[in-house]
C-alpha positions as CSV (number, residue, x, y, z in Angstrom):
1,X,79.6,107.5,129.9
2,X,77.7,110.3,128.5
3,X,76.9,111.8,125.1
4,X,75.6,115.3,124.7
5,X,73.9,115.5,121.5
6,X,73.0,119.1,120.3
7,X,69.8,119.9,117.9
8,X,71.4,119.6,114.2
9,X,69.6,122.3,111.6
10,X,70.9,120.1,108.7
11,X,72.4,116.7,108.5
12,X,75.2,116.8,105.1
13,X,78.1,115.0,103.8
14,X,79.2,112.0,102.5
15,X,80.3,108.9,104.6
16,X,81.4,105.5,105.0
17,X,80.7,103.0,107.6
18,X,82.5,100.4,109.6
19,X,82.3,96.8,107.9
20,X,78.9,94.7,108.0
21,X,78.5,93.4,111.6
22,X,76.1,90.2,110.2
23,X,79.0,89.2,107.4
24,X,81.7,89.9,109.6
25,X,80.7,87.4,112.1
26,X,80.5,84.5,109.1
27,X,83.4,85.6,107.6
28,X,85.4,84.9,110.6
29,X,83.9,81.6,111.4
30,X,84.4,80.6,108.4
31,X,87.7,81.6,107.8
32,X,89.0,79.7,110.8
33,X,87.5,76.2,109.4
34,X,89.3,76.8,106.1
35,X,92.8,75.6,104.8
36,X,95.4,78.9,104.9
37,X,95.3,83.0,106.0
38,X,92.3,85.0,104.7
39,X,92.6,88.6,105.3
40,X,89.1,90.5,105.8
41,X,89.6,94.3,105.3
42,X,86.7,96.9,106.1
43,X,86.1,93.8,109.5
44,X,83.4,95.3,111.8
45,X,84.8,97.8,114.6
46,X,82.3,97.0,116.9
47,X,83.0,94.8,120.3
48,X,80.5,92.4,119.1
49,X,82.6,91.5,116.3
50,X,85.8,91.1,118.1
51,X,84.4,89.1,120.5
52,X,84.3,86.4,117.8
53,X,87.0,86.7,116.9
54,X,88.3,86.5,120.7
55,X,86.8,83.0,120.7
56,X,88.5,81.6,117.5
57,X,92.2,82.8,119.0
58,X,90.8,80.5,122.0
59,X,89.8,77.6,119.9
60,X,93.6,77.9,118.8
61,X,93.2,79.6,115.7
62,X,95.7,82.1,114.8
63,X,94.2,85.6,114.8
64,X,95.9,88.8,113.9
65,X,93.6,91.6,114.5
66,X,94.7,95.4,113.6
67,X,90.8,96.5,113.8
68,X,89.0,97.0,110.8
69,X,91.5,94.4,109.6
70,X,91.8,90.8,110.1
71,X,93.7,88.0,109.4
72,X,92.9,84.4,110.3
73,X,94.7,81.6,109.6
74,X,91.9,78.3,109.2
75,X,93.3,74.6,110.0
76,X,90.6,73.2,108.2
77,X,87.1,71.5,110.1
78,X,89.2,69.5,112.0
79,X,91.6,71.9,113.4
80,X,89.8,74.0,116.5
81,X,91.3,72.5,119.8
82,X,89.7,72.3,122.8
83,X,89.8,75.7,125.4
84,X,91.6,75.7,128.3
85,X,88.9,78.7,129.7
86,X,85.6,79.7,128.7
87,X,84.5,81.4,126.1
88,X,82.9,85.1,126.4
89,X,80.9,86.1,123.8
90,X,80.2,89.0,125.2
91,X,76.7,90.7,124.5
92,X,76.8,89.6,121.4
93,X,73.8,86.9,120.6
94,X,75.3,86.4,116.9
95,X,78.6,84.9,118.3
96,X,76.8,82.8,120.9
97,X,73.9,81.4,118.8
98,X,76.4,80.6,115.4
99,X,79.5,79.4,117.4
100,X,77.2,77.0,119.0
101,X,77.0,75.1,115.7
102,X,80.5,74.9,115.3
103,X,81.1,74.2,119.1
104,X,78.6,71.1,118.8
105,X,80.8,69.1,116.2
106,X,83.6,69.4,118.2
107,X,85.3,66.1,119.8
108,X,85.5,68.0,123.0
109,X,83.3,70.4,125.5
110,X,83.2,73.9,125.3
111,X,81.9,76.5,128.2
112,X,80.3,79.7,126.5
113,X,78.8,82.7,128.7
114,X,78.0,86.3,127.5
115,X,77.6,89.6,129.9
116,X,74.4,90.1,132.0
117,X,72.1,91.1,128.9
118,X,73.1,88.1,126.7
119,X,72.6,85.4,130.2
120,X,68.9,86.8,129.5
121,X,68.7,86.0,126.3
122,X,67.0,82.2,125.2
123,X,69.0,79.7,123.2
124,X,66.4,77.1,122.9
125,X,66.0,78.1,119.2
126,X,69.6,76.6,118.7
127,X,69.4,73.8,121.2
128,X,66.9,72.0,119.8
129,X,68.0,71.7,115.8
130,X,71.6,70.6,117.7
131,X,69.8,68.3,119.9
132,X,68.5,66.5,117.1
133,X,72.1,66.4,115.4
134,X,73.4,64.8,118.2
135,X,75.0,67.2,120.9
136,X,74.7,68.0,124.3
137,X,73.9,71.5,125.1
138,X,73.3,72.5,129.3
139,X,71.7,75.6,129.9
140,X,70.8,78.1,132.9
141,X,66.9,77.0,133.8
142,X,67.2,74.7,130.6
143,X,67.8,78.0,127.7
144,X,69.6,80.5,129.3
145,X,73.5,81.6,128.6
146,X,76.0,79.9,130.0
147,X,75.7,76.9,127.9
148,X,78.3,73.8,128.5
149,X,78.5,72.6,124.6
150,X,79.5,68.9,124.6
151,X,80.9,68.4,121.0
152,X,80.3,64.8,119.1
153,X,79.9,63.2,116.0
154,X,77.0,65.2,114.7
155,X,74.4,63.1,112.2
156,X,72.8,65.4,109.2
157,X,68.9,66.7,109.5
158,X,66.4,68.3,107.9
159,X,65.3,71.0,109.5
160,X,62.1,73.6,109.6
161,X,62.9,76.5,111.4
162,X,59.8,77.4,113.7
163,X,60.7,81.3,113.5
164,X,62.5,82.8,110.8
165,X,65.9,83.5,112.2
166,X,69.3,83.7,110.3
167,X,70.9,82.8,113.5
168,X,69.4,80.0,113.9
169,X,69.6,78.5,110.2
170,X,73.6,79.7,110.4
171,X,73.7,77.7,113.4
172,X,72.6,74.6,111.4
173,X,74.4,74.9,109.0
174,X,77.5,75.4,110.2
175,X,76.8,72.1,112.6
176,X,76.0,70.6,109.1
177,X,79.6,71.1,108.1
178,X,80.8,68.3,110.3
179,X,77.9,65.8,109.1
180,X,78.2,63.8,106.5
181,X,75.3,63.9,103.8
182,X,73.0,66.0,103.6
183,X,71.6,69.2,106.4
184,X,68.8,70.8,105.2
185,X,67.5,73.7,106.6
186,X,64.1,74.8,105.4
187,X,62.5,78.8,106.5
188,X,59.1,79.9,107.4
189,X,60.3,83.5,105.7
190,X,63.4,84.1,103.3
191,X,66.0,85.5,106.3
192,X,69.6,87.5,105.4
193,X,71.3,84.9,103.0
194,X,74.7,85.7,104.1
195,X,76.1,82.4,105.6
196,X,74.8,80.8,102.2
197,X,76.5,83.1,99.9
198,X,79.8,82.9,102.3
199,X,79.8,79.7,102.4
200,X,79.7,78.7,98.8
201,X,82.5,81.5,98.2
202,X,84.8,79.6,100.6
203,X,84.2,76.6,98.2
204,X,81.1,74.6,100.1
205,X,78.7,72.7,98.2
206,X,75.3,75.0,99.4
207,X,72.2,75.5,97.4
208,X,69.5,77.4,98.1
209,X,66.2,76.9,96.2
210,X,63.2,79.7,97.8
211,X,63.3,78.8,100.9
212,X,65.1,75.7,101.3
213,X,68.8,75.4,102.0
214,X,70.9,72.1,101.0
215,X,74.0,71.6,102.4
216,X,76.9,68.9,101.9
217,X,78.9,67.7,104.7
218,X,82.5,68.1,105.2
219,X,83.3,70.6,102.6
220,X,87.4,71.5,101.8
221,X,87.5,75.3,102.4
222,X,89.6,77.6,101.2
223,X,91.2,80.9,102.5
224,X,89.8,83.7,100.7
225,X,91.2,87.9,100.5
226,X,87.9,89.4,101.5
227,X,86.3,93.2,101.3
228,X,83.5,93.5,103.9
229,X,80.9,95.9,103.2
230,X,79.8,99.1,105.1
231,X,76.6,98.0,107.6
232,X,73.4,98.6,106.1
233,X,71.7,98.6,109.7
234,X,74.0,101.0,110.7
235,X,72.7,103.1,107.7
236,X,69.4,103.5,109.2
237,X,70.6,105.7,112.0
238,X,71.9,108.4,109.5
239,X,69.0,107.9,107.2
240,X,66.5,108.4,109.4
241,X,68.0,111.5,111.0
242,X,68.7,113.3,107.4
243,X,64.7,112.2,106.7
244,X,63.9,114.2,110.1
245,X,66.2,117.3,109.5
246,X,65.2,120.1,106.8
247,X,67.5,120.6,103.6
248,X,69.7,117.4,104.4
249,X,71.8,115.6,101.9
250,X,73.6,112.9,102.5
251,X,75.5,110.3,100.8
252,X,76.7,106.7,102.6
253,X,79.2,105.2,100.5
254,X,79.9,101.1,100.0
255,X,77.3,99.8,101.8
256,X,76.2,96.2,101.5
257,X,72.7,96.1,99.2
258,X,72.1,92.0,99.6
259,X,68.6,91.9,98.7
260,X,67.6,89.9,101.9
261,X,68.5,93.0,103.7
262,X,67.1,95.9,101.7
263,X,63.9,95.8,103.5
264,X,64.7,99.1,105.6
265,X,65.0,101.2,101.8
266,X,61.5,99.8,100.2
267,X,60.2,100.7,103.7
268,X,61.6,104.2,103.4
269,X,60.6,104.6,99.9
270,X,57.0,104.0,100.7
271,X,56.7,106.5,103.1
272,X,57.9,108.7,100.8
273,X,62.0,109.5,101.1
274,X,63.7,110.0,98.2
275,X,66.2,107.3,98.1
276,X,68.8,106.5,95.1
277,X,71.4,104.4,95.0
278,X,74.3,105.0,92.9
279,X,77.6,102.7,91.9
280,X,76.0,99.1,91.9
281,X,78.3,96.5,91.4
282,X,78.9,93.4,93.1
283,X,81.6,92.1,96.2
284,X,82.1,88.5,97.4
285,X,79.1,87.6,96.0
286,X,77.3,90.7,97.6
287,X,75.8,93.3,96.3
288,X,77.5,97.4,97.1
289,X,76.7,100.9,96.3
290,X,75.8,104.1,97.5
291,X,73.2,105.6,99.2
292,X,71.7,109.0,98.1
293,X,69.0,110.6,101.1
294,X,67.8,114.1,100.4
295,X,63.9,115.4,101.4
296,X,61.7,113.9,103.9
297,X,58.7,111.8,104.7
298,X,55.5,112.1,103.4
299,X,53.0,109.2,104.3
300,X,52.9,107.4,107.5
301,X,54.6,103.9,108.3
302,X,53.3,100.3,109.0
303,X,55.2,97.8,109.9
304,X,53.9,94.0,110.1
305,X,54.2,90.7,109.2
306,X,57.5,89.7,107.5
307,X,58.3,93.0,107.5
308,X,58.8,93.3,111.1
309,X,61.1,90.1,110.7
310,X,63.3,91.9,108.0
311,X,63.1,95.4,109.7
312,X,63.3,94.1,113.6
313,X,66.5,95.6,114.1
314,X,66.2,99.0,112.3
315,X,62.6,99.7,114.8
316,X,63.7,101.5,116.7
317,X,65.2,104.6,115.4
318,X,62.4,104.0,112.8
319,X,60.1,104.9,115.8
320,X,61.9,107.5,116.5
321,X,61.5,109.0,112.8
322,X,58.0,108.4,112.8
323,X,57.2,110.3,115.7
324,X,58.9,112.9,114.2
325,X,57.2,113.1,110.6
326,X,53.7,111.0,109.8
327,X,53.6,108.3,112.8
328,X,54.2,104.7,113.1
329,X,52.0,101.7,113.7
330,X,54.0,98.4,114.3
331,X,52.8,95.2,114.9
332,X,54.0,91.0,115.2
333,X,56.9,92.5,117.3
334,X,57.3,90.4,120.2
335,X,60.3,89.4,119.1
336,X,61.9,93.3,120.7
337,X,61.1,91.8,124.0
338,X,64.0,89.8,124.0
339,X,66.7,91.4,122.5
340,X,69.7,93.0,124.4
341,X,66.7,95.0,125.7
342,X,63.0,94.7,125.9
343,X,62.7,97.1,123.3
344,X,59.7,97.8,123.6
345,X,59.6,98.9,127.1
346,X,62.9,100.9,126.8
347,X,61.6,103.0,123.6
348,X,58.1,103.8,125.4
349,X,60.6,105.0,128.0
350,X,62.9,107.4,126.6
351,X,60.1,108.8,124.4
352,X,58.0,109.5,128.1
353,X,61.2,111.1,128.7
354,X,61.3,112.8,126.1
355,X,57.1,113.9,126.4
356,X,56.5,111.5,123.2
357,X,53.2,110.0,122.8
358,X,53.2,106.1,122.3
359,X,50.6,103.6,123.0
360,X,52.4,100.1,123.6
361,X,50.9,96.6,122.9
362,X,52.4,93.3,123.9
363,X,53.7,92.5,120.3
364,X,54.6,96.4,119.2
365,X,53.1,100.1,119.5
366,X,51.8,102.6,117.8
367,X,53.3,106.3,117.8
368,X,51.6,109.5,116.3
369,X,52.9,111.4,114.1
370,X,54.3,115.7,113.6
371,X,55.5,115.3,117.5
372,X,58.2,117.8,119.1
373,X,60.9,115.6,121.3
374,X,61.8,117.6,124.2
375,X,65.3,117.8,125.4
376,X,65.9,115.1,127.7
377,X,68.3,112.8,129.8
378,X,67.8,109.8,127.4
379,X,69.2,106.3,128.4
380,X,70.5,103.3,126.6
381,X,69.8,101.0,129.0
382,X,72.7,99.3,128.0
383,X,71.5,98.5,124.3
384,X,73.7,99.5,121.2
385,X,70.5,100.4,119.7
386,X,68.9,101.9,121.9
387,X,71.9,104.6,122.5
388,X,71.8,105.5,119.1
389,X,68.4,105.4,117.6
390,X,68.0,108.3,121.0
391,X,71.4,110.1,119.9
392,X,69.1,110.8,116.2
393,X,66.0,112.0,118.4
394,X,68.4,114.0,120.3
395,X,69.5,116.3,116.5
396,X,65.5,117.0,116.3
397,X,64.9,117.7,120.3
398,X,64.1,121.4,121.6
399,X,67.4,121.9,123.2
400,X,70.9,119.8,124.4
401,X,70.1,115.6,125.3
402,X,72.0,113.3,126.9
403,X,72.7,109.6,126.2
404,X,73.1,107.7,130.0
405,X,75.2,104.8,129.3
406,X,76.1,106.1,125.7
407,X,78.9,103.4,125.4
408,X,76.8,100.9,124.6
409,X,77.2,102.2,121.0
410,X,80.5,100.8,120.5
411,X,78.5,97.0,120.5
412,X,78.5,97.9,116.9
413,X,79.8,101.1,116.0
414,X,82.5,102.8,118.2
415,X,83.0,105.6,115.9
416,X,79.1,106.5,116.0
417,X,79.1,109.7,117.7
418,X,81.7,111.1,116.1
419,X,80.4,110.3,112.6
420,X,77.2,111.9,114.0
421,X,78.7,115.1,114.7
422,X,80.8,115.1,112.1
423,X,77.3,115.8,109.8
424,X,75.6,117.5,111.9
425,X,75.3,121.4,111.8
């Protein structure tokens, strides 16, 4: 599929996004490991999303799914039944990496593959915390997608995660539910706190003190009626274009403000967009508002550290945006290599494509600032990312772009172009 994406003279209007793709996913897990029907409304529309919830209907739970809502009826820990085919989790490394948890306390063995981008994606980061529980875990050349999960009796740990990765410490924990005593997973960084706060809403005994998590084993959950939150990644796409584009103004409405995730609007507000955020108030245990964006950048951006960790999905189209205004250095990166793309590699691309100057180091790059994109025959590569942080450097470009492969979008926002043009005039 193509995408023609036209050069945008303002960016205006006020909009809402499809539910938050990282809560979404735990939500559902969840939900299927309680007692009774909870009903998500506002569930993510992107494939990602319903691939997990493809795998629960598999594991015998009872999904009804109308699209942006959900209803799953949980039979308790003890109530997923063994698949009679495996499980396909699509390209989506959330579903893979978390469901392994689940899968490995399991009294039976569970086959789980992904497309072509996720069999290229490592799993060792979960396979060894569930190793040490207990479980079995074969993998492609010892890490690589599909895994054969053989379920058992898992025995509590405490655990140091060697990266900071919510994936990962969701992955223990959920494992942990089937232990008894104690899991305790303990972070290099403070990561997205979602399957903590989700969790303890369903009626689990969690605690989370800094950076150390403390879980009790075999926890009664309860069905819960649930609003998801808009996506504040996805936010970063319309943010950044309406911070590129003259006289914008631009209002995203309900978005999910957990303050693990807020990262990518202090970063915004130090390079100097004007950023408010209106109608606080609090959901599930998260925090939503509104998001105000008018003006534009005034200072150039640096990205490093545990910043990059916080921000590692938003780089992208925050390269993108930098090239465009005061420039962007980023740096402790490496973790782009490995994502449904090698980032890196496929940014420096489209922006050579483009005539974009970047100079590109093993763990990140560094692009200039005040540079004109040409129009050009952009490509996603097959990354939902990718196709869209392009589709914003396509509304500053000198003439008409294309996105090759422009489906990929619909990973995590199917309704992405059309929101785009929608603002765009």
């Amino acid at each position: 599929m193509i995408e023609s994406i036209q050069p945008a003279k303002t960016l205006a209007g006020a909009i809402r996004l499809p539910g938050d793709k990282s809560i979404s996913h735990r939500w559902a897990m969840i939900a299927a490991l309680a007692e009774g029907k909870t009903t998500i409304h506002g569930y993510s529309t992107g494939e990602d999303c319903h691939s997990t919830l493809g795998i629960l209907s598999r594991l015998g739970i009872e999904v009804d799914d109308k699209g942006s809502e959900v209803s799953i009826t949980g039979k308790g820990l003890d109530g997923l039944r063994a698949p009679t085919e495996a499980l396909d989790a699509g390209n989506s490394g959330s579903t893979i990496r978390m469901m392994s948890g689940i899968l490995a306390g399991q009294s039976f063995t569970s086959h789980i593959h992904g497309d072509e981008s996720l069999s290229k994606r490592p799993m060792q980061r979960v396979m060894k915390p569930l190793a040490e529980m207990g479980a079995t875990i074969l993998a492609t050349n010892e890490k690589f997608p599909p895994l054969e999960i053989r379920g058992t009796k898992l025995k509590a740990i405490d655990y140091s995660t060697p990266v900071a990765s919510a994936q990962v410490k969701t992955c223990v924990l959920f494992a942990g539910l089937f232990c008894d005593g104690e899991t305790i997973v303990r972070e290099p960084v403070k990561t997205r706190d979602h399957t903590e706060l989700a969790l303890r809403m369903f009626g689990a005994d969690i605690k989370s003190i800094g950076k150390v998590i403390t879980l009790q084993g075999r926890p009664r959950l309860e069905a819960k009626e649930l609003h998801a939150p808009g996506d504040l990644s996805s936010s970063a796409f319309f943010l950044s274009a309406a911070l590129m584009i003259p006289n914008s103004n631009l209002v995203i409405g309900g978005v999910g403000l957990n303050p693990t995730r807020t990262a990518l609007l202090d970063y915004l507000a130090s390079i100097g967009a004007e950023i408010k955020i209106l109608n606080i108030g609090e959901q599930h245990g998260e925090l939503v508002g509104d998001i105000m964006v008018r003006g534009s950048v005034t200072k150039p951006g640096q990205i490093s550290g545990a910043l990059t960790a916080s921000l590692i999905d938003e780089i992208p189209t925050l390269a993108v945006l930098g090239a465009a205004t005061y420039g962007l250095d980023v740096r402790d990166a490496s973790e782009l290599r490995i994502k449904e793309t090698d980032r890196i590699a496929t940014v420096a691309e489209n922006f050579r494509r483009a005539g974009v100057e970047i100079e590109v180091r093993e763990d990140g790059f560094t692009v200039p600032g005040h540079q004109k994109f040409h129009a050009a025959q952009f490509d996603s590569f097959g990354d939902h990312r990718i196709a869209m942080a392009f589709a914003v450097a396509g509304l500053v470009a000198a003439g008409p772009s294309e996105i090759h492969r422009a489906e990929a979008a619909s990973v995590s926002f199917p309704e992405f172009y059309a929101t785009l043009r929608n603002l765009s005039t």
